[in-house]
VEXRODREN-282285 format. One record per residue: x, y, z of N, C-alpha, C in turn. Coordinates in steps of 0.02 Angstrom, whole numbers, plus 50000, padded with zeros to 5 digits. Example, Ala and Ser with C-alpha at 12.3 -4.5 7.8 and 13.67 -1.06 7.14 Angstrom:
BEGIN
506604971650390506154977550390506604983550390/506424988850354506844994750357506455000250394/
REM end
This chain:
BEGIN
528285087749038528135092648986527505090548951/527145095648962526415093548915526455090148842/525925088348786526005086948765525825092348704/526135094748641526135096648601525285095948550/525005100048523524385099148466524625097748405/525455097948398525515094848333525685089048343/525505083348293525425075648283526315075248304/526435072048354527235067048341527525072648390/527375078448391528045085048421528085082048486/528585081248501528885080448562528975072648583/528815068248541528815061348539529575060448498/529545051848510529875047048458529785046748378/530235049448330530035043348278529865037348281/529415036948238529055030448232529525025048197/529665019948207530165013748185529865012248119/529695009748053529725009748007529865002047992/529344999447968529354990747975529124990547890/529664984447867529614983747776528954983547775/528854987247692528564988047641527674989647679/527854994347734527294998547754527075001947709/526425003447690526165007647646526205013247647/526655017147586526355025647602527155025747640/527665025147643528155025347654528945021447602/529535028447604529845025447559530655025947612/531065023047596531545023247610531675029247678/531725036047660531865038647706531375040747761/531385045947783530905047447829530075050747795/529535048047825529265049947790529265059147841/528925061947771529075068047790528505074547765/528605080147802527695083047782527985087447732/527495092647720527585095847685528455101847672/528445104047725529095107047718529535104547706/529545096647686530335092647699530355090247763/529945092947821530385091247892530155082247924/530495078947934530085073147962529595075148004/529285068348032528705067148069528625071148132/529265070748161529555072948227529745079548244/529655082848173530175089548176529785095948193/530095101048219529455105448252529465110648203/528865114948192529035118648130529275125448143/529395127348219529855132148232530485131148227/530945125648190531565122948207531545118748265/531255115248278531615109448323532105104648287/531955098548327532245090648291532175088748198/532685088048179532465086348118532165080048104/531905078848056531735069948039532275068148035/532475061648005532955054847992533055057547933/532945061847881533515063547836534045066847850/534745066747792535285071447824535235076847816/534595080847791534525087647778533975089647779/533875095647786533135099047787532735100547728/533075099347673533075100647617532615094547582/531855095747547531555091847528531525090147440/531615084047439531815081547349531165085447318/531675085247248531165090747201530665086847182/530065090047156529425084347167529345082647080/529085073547094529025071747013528605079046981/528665078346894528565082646854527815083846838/527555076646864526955072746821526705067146896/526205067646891525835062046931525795067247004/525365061747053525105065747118525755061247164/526005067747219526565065047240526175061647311/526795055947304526605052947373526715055647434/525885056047473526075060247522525895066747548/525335068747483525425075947472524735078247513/524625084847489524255088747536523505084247540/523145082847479522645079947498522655073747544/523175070847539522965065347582523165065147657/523495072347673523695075147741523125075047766/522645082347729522255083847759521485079347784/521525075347723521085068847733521315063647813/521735064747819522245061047887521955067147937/521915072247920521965076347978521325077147984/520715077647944520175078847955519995071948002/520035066947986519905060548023520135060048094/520735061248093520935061748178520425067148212/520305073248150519915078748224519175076248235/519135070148193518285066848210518535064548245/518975058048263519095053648293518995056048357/519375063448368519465067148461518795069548467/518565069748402517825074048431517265070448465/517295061748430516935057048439517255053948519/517695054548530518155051848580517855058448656/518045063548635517655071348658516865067848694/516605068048672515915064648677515775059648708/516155055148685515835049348716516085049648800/516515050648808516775052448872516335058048904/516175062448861515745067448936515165063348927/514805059548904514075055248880514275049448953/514715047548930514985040848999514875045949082/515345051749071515235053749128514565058949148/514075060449116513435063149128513105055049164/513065048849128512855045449148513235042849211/513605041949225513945041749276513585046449348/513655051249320513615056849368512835055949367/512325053249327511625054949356511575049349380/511695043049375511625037749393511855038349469/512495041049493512635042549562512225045449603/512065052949552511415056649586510625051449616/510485049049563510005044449569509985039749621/510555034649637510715030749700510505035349739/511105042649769511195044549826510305048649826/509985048149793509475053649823509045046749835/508975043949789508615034849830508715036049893/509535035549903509775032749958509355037750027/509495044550006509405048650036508555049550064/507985046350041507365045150033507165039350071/507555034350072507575027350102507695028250189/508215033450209508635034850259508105038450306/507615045250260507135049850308506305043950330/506475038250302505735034250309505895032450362/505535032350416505385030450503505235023650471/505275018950518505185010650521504955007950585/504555005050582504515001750662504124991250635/504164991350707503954983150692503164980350685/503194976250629502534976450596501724976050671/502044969850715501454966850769502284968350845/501584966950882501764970950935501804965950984/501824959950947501774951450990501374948150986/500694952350959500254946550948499564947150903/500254945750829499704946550774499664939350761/499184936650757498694928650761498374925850686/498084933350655497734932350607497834929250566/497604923350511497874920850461497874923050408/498524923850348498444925250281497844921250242/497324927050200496914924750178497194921050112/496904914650105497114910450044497374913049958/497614911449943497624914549858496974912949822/496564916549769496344916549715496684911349680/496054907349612496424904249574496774906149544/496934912549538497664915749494498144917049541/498034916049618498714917849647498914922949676/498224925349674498414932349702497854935049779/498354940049801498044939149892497594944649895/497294946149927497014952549935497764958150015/497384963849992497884969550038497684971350070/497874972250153497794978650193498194980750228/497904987350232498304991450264497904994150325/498334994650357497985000350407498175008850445/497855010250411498035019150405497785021950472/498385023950505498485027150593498445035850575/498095038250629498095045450629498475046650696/499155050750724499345050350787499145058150796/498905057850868498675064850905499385067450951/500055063850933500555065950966500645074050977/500975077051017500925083751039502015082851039/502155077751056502895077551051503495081851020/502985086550995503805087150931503375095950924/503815100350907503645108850930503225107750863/503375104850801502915106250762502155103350753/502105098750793501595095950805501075098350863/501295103050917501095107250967500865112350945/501115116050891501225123750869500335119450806/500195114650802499665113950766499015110850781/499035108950854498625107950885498785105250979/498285106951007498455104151086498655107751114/498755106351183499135110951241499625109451287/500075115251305500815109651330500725105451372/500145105051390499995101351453500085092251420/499895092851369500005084251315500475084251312/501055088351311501795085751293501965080951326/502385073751309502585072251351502155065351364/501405066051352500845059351358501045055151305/500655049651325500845044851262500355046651216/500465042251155500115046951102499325041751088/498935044851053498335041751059498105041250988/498135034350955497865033850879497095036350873/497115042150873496455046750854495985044250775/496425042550727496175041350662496275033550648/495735028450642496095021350625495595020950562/496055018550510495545016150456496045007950418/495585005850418495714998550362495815000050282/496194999350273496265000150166496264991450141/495744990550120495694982750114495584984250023/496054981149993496284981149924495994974149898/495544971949852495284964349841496004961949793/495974954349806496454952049762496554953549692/496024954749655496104954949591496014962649568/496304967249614496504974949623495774979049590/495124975249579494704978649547494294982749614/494214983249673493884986249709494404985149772/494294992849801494434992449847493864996049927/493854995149957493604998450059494065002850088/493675005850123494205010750192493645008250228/493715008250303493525004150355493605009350398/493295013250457493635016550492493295011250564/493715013750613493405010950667493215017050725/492785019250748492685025350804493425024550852/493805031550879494155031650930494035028050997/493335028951003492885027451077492575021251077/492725016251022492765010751037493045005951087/492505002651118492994998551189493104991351148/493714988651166493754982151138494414978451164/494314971851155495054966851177495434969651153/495944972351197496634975951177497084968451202/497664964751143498014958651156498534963651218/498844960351242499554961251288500124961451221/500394968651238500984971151199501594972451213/502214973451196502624974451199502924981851166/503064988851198503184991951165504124990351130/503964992251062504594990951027505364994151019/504974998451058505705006251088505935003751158/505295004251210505865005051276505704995951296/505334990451278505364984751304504854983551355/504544990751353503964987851415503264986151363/503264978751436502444976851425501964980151427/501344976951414500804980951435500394972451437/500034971651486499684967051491498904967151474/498714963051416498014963451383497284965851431/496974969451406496524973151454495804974851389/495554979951414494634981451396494714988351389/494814992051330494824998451339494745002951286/494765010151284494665010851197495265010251139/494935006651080495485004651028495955010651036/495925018751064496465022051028497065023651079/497095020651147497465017051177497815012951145/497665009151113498335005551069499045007751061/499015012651049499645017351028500145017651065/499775020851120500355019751181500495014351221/500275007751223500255004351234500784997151188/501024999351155501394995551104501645000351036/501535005051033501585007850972500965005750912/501135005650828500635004850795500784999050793/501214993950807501144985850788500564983550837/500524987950898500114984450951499254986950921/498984992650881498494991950851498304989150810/498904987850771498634983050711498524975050753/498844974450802498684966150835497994966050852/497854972850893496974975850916496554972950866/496774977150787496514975050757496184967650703/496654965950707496674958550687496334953150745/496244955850823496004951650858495424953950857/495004959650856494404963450827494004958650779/494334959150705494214957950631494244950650620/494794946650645494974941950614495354942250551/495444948250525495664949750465496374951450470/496834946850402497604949550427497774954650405/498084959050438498434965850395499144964550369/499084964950302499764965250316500244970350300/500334975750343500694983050360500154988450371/500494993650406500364998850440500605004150423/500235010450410500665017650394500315023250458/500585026450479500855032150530500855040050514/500535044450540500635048450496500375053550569/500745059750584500555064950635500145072850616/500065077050657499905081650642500175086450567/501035087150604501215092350534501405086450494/501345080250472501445074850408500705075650370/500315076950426499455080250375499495085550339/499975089250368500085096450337500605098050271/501055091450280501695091750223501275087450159/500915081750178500595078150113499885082350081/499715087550130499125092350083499395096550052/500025100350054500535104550027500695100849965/500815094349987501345092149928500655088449875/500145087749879499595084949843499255091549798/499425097949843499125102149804498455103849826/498235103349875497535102349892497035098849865/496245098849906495875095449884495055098349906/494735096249853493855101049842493585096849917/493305101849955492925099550002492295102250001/491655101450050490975106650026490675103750088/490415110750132490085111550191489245114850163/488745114250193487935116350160487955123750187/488365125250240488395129850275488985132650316/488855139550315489685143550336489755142150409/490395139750410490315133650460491095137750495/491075136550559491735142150600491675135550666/492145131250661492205126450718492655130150774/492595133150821492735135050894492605133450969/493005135551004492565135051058492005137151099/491595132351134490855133351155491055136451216/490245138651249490395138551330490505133051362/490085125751337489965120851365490385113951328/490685117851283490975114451242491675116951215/492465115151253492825116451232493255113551187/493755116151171494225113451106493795116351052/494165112450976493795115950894494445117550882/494385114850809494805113350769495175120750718/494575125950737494505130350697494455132050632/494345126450590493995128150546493455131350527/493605136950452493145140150436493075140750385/492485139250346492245139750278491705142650268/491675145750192491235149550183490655140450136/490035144050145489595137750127489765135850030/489875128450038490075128349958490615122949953/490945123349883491635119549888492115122849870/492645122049941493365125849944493895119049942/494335121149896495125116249882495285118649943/495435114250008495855115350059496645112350064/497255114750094497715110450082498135111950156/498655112350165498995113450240498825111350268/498825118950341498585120150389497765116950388/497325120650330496635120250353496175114350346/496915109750274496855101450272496665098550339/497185100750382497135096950434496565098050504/496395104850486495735107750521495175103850506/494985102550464494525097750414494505092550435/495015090050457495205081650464495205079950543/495035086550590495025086050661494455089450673/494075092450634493435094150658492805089650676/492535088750723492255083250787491625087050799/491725093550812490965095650845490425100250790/490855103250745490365107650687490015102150643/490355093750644490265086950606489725086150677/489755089850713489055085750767489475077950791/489835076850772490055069750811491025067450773/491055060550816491645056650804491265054550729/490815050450717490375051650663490515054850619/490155059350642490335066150571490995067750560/491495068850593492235068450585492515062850533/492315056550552492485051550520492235053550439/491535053050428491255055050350491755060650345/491915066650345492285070350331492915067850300/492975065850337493865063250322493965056950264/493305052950274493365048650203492885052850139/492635061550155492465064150098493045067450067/493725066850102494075071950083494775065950076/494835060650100495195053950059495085053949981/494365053249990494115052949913494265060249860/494055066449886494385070149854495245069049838/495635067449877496235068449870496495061549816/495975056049794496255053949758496145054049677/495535058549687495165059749622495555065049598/495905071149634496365074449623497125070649596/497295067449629498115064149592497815060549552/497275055849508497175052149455496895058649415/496555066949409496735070549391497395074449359/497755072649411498465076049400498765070849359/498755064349344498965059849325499625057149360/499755056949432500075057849482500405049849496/500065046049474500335039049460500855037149409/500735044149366501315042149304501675046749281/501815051349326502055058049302502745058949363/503335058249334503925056249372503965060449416/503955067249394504125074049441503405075949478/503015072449486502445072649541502665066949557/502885063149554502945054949595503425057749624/504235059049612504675061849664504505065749711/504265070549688503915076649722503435075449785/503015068749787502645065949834503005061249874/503585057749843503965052149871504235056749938/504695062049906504945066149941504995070050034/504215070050007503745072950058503425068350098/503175060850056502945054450094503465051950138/504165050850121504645046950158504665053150233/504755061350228504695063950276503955064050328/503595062650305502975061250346502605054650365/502935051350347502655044850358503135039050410/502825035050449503065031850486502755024750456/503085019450444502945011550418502995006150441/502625001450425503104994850467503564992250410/504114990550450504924988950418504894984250362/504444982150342504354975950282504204979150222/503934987650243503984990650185504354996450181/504914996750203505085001550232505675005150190/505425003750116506015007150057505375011950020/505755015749994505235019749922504965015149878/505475012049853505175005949790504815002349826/504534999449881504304995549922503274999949911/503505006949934502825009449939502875010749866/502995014649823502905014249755502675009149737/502815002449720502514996449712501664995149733/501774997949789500964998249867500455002749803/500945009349802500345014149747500205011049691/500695006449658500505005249588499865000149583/499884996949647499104992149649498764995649672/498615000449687497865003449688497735011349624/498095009949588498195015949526497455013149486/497365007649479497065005849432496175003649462/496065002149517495485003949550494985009649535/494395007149519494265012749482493705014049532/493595024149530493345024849600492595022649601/492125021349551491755021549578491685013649602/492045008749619492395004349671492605003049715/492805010449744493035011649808492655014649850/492505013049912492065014549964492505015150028/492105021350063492465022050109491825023850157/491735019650253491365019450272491565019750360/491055017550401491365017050441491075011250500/491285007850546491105001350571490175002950599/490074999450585489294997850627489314997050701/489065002050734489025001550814488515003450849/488715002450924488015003650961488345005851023/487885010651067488055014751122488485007351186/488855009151217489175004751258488645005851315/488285001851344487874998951401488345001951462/488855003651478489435003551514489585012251509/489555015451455489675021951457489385024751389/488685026251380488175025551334488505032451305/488725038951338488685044051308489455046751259/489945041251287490565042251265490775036351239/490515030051253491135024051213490335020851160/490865014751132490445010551069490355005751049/490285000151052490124994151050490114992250976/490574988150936490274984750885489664981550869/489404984650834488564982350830488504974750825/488144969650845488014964050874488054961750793/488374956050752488054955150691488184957950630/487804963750626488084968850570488984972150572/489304970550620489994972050623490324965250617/490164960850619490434955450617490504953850539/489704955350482489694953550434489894955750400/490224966050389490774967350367491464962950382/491624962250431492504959350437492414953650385/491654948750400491564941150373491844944750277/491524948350243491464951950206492244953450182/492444954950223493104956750210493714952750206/493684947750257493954941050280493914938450208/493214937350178493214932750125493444936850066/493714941550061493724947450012493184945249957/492534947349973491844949549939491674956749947/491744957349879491424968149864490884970349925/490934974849937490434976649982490124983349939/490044984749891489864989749843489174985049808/488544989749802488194984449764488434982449687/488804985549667489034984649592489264978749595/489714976549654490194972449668489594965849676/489334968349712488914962749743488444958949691/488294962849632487644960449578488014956349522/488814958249532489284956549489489454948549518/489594946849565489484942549609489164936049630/488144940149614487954935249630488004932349530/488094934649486487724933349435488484930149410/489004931549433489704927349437489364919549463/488994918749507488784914049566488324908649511/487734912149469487314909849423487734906249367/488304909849347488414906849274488964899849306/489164900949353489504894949380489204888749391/488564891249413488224883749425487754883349380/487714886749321487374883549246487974880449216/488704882549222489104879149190489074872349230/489064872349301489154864049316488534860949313/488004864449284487714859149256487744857049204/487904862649159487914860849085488664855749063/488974854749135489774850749117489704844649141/488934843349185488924835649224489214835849283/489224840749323489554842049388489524835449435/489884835749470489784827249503489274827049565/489114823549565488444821649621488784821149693/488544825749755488864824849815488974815849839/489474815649890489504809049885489074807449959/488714803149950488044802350016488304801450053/487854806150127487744807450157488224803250204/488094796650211488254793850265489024789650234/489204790950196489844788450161490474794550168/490134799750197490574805950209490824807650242/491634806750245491824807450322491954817050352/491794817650374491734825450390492314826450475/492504830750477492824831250537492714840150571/492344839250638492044844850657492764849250707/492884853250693493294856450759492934862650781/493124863250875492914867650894493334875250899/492734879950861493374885150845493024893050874/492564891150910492384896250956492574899951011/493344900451022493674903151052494064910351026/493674910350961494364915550907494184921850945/493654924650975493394932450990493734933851052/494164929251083494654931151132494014928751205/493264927651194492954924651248493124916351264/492934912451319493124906251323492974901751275/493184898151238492844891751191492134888751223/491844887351170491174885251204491254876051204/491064875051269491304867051295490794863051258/491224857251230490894851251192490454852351133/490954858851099490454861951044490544858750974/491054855350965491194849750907490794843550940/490744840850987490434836551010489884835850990/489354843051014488894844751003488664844250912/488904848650872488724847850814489004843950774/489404838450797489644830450741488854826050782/488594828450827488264821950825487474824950800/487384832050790486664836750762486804831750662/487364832650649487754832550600487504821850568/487514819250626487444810750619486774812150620/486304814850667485544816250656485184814450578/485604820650534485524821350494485894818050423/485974812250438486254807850402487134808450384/487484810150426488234810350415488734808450457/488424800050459488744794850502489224797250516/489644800450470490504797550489490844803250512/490254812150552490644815350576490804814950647/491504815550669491964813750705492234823150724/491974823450807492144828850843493044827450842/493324831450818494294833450824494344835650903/494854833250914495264833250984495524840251003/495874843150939496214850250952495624854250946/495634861050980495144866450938495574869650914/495144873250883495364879850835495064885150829/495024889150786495034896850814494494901550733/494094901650743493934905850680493034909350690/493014917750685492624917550698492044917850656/492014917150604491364912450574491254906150531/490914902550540490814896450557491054893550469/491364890050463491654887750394491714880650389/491694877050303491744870350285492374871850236/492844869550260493354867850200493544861850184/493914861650104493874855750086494444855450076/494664849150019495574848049993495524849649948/496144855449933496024859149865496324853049808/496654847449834496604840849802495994836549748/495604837749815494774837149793494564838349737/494514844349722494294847649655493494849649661/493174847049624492484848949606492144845149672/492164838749666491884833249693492014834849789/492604840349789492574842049863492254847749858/492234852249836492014857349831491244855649851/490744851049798490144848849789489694844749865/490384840149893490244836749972490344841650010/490754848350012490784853450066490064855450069/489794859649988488824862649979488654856750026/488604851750030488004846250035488074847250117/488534849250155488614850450213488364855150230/488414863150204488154869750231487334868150191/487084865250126486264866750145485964860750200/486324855850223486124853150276486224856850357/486584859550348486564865150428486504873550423/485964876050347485944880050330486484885150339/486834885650322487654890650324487454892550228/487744899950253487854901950176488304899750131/488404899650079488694899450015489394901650028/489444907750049490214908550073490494904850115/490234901150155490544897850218490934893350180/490834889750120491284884350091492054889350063/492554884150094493274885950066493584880750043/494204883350003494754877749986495404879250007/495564872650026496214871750087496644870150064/497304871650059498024867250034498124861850089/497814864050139498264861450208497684855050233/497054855750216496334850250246496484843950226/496514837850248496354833250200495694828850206/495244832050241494664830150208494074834650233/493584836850239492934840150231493154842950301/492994847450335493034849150373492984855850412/492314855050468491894860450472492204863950522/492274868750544492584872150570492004878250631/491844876050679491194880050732491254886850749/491154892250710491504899150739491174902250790/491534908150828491174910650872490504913950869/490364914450788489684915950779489234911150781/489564905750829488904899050799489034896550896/489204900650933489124895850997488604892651038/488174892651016487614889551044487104888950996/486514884451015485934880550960486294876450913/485564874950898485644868050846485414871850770/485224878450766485114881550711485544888550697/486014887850636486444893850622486234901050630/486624903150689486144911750685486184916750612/485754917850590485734922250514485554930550541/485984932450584485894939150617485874943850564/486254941950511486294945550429486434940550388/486184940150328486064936650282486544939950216/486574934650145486784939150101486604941950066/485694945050070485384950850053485354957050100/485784955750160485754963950182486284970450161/486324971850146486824978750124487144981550182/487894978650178488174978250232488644985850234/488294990150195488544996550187487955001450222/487674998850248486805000750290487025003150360/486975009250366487175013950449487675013450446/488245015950388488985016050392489405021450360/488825026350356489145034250318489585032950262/489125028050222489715026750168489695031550129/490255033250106490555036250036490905033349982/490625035349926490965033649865491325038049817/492025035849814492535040949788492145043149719/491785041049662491605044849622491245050849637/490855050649688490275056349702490735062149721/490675065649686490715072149670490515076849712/489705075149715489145081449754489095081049804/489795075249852489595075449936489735080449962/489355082550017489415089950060489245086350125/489625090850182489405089250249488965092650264/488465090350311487895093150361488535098950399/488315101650420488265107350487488065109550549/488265104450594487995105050662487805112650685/486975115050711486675121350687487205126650737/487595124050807487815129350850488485131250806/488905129150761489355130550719489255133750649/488705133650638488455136550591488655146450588/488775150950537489045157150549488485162150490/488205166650515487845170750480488075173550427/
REM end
């Protein structure tokens, strides 16, 4: 039987323990006379023998009486009201807190994962900053897959169904340690280069290391096996990879809202007589917010860009739009655009498994929120026609491609802002060690130095008796005590590190080494792992007795690299003239 809204109905009297307050001998009892218990339609009586309530004193306030009922009664209906409340308050939180897990959960579940290297990532983590902190990369995959109806229905012909897929888009996101600047890196599709021996991570088949273009990678290992490409390329470690297909171009321009692009001329990419495929893009001359479908027209147009080239600038003019747009939108800090993108990111994006939660990439965005654009550059590798197939593949330019990775390797700005900031970082350092008594290198021939040969890193043969060779160029020049190392090692430009034990005084005997075998200023490092001076022969140094300076650190290593800079505003593409529209 339910329970009654009047206090006590349908219960026990209450037992009655001496000299309780507010109680006398008999039952206490309400207003009608009836006890506690009694129902006021006639039920149960109280514990008196009658229904009949004593006549009330003549004089004074009786015990019991209406005011102090209703004072009792007003308090209990707070008490349920407060009680009311707090219980639906417990269960709202309850209930959003559940919501919250399961849609996490639910966000975590649509993110694709795969394995970071593909067997043979080599590269070493670049050292910490004196504060501890690493520099980032990433490497951002474009897949030309045809696999999936929605990815067919947006580009290609059924005749691709079914091929393996071909990383059409590769770019580097190299983040500096101290999150103030960041690079995009692209590398040409038609690049030929040491592809390592991979393992694909789905069905278990090999692929045995070969000479071919980087965008072979793909199928050949999946994206762990490009990022290995890459790292045996660069020397540079990545550490993770993001994935992203035809309609995932189409769900993150939807979900961004679009972004300002600008052609000089009304530009209709189709097909030629002599020239088939086209992306079909069409714009009128000017700047149009593109987003979808025509996002992704934009981002595959090759021949109205006149080249792989011009494709590439495109696509880092319209990176840069798309981020000048979300630090517009304020998209870093605005919850219901952050869900709203999470949403749509976890469905379009493919990762390697180390980052392979929301909070994982959320974290990824929150270090580059604060990069400020006119810091960020986006460019593309330095090359030269392949000797081998001049009209279709590409050669990393001899030198100038090397001194970006070097550049990058060492995480040094490649922006001149970066660079002036840099050298004049470089100036006040060595007025302070003079002005502190910096310590005097320790001579020449008192220095024990230890040379290893490390001209093997470019995947060509090590060059024979090449520590040999320069510990004894090295005694020439007064440094009795260097001693060619037994093991080689692997690095491809030529470096002095010291013991980060050392301090100044190693730091100071490393200089006294590179202006004796002219090596730049960057070549000196500090080692947790060295324990004493020790030069290291890279593959940029395999032969002579004098350091090749193929680029120096006055060349502008942003020179023949279609760079772009996310602040600029007023970039517009050229217009290859047969795409051009009246």
């Amino acid at each position: 039987m339910g329970r009654s809204s009047t206090p006590g109905e349908g219960t026990r009297s209450r037992v009655r323990h001496d000299r309780q307050p507010g109680r006398d001998d008999g039952s206490h009892r309400n207003e009608d006379g009836e006890g506690r218990g009694a129902n006021r339609g006639g039920g149960r009586r109280g514990r008196g023998d009658s229904g009949r309530r004593p006549a009330a004193p003549e004089s004074g306030h009786r015990r019991g009486g209406p005011n102090r009922r209703s004072r009792r009664s007003a308090t209990r209906g707070k008490h349920r009201i407060l009680r009311w409340a707090a219980s639906v308050l417990a269960c709202l939180i309850l209930a959003t807190g559940a919501a919250g897990y399961f849609y996490y959960e639910h966000l975590n579940s649509q993110l694709r994962k795969g394995k970071r290297s593909a067997g043979n990532s080599a590269a070493k983590k670049t050292e910490p900053n004196a504060a501890g902190q690493t520099p980032l990369n990433i490497l951002l995959i474009g897949s030309d897959s045809r696999n999936s109806a929605a990815n067919l229905k947006l580009g290609g012909s059924k005749k691709s169904v079914g091929a393996k897929p071909l990383a059409d888009v590769q770019m580097l996101l190299h983040v500096s340690a101290d999150r103030k600047n960041a690079s995009v890196v692209s590398i040409p599709r038609d690049t030929r280069v040491d592809i390592p021996a991979c393992v694909d991570p789905e069905s278990g088949e090999e692929a045995p290391a070969t000479n071919a273009p980087i965008n072979e990678t793909l199928g050949r290992g999946g994206p762990g096996c490009t990022l290995d490409t890459w790292e045996k390329e660069t020397g540079i470690y990545i550490d993770h990879w993001m994935m992203v297909d035809f309609a995932g171009v189409v769900s993150m321009a939807d979900a961004i809202g679009g972004a300002w692009v600008c052609v000089k001329d009304d530009v209709y990419d189709v097909p030629k007589p002599r020239v088939p495929g086209g992306s079909g893009l069409r714009l009128k001359e000017g700047r149009t917010k593109i987003q979808g479908k025509q996002a992704l027209q934009w981002l595959r147009t090759r021949h109205a860009f006149e080249s792989d080239f011009g494709r590439a600038k495109a696509q880092h003019m319209y990176m840069n739009a798309v981020i000048r747009e979300l630090k517009s939108q304020n998209a870093f800090t605005d919850t219901g655009r952050l869900m709203n993108l999470a949403e749509t990111a976890t469905e379009s994006l493919q990762v390697s498994e180390e980052i392979g939660t929301v909070k994982k990439l959320f974290d990824l965005a929150m270090q580059l929120k604060n990069v400020p654009l006119d810091r960020l550059n986006m460019l593309t590798m330095p090359r030269v026609p392949d000797p081998l197939d001049p009209d279709n593949r590409v050669l990393p330019k001899p030198g100038a491609a090397e001194k970006l990775w070097s550049l990058l390797r060492d995480d040094r700005p490649l922006d001149k802002k970066g660079r002036d900031a840099e050298a004049e970082k470089r100036k006040k350092e060595q007025a302070r060690q003079e002005a502190a008594d910096a310590p005097d290198p320790a001579a020449a021939d008192a220095l024990d130095v230890t040379v290893v040969n490390g001209t093997g890193a470019d995947g060509a043969p090590a060059a024979e008796r090449r520590a040999a060779t320069i510990a004894e160029l090295l005694r020439t020049k007064g440094f009795t005590q260097a001693e060619a190392a037994s093991e080689p090692g692997a690095v491809l430009t030529t470096q002095v590190t010291y013991p980060k034990s050392a301090g100044a005084q190693g730091k100071v005997d490393a200089r006294s080494l590179t202006k004796a075998l002219g090596l730049p200023d960057s070549a000196v490092k500090v080692s947790s792992e060295a324990d004493s001076v020790t030069l290291t022969v890279g593959s940029d140094w395999r032969t002579g007795d004098a350091y090749p300076k193929a680029l120096d650190d006055d060349t502008d290593p942003l020179e023949g690299t279609e760079a772009e800079n996310a602040s600029d505003e007023s970039a517009c593409m050229d217009v290859y003239w047969p795409y051009r529209t009246p």
